[in-house]
C-alpha positions as CSV (number, residue, x, y, z in Angstrom):
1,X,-2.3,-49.5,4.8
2,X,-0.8,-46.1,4.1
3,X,1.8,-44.4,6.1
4,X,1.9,-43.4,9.2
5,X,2.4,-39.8,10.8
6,X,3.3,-38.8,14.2
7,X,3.7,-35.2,15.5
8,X,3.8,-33.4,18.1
9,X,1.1,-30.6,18.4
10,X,0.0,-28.0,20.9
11,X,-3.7,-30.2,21.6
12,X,-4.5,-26.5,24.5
13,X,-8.0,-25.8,24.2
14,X,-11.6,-27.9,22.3
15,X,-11.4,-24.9,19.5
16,X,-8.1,-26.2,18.5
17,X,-8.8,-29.6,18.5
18,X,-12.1,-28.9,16.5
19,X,-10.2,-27.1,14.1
20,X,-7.3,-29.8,13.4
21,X,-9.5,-32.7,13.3
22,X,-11.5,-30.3,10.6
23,X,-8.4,-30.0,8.9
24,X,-7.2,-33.4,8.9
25,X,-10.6,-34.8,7.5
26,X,-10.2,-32.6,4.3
27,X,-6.5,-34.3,3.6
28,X,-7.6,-36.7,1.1
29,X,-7.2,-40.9,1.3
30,X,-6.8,-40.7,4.9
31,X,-7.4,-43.9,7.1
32,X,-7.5,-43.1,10.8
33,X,-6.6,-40.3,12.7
34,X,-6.0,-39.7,16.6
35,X,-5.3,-37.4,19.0
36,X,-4.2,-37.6,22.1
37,X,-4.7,-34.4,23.8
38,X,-2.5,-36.1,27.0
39,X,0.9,-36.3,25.0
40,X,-0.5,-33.5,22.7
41,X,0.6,-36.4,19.8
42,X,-1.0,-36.4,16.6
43,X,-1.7,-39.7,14.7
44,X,-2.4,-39.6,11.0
45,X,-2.4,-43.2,8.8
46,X,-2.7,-42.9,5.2
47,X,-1.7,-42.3,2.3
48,X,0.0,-38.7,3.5
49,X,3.5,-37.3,4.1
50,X,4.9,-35.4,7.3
51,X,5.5,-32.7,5.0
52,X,2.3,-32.3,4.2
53,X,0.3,-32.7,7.4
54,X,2.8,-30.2,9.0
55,X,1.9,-27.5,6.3
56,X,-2.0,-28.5,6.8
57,X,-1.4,-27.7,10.1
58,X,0.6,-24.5,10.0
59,X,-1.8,-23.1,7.5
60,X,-4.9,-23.1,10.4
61,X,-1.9,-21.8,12.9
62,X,-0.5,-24.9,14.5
63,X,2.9,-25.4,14.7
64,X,4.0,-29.2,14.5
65,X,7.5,-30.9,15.6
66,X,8.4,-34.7,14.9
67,X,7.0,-36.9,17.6
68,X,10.0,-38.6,19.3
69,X,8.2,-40.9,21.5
């Protein structure tokens, strides 16, 4: 089992969800993935960084923030 990412994204509208999970699924070795579109918390296991989900994200125009849960 890889790592394991959580963030805090803005999870506002279907589009943006479509278009995350799109992203997310072309980050390669990645396990399992959720979102939670009630905490607007983003769950990423695998063998990724936070670095690097967070600039996968801001590159389709999401901002990201640690998740402090």
């Amino acid at each position: 089992m890889g790592n394991v990412v959580e963030l805090k994204v803005d999870l506002d509208c279907s589009g943006c969800i479509k278009k995350i999970l799109k992203a997310i699924k072309k980050i390669e070795d990645i396990e399992t993935y959720d979102l939670d579109t009630q905490l607007n918390k983003v769950t990423v296991t695998g063998n990724v960084t936070k670095e690097e989900l967070i600039r996968v994200l801001q590159k389709i125009g999401k901002q990201a923030s640690n998740w402090e849960g």
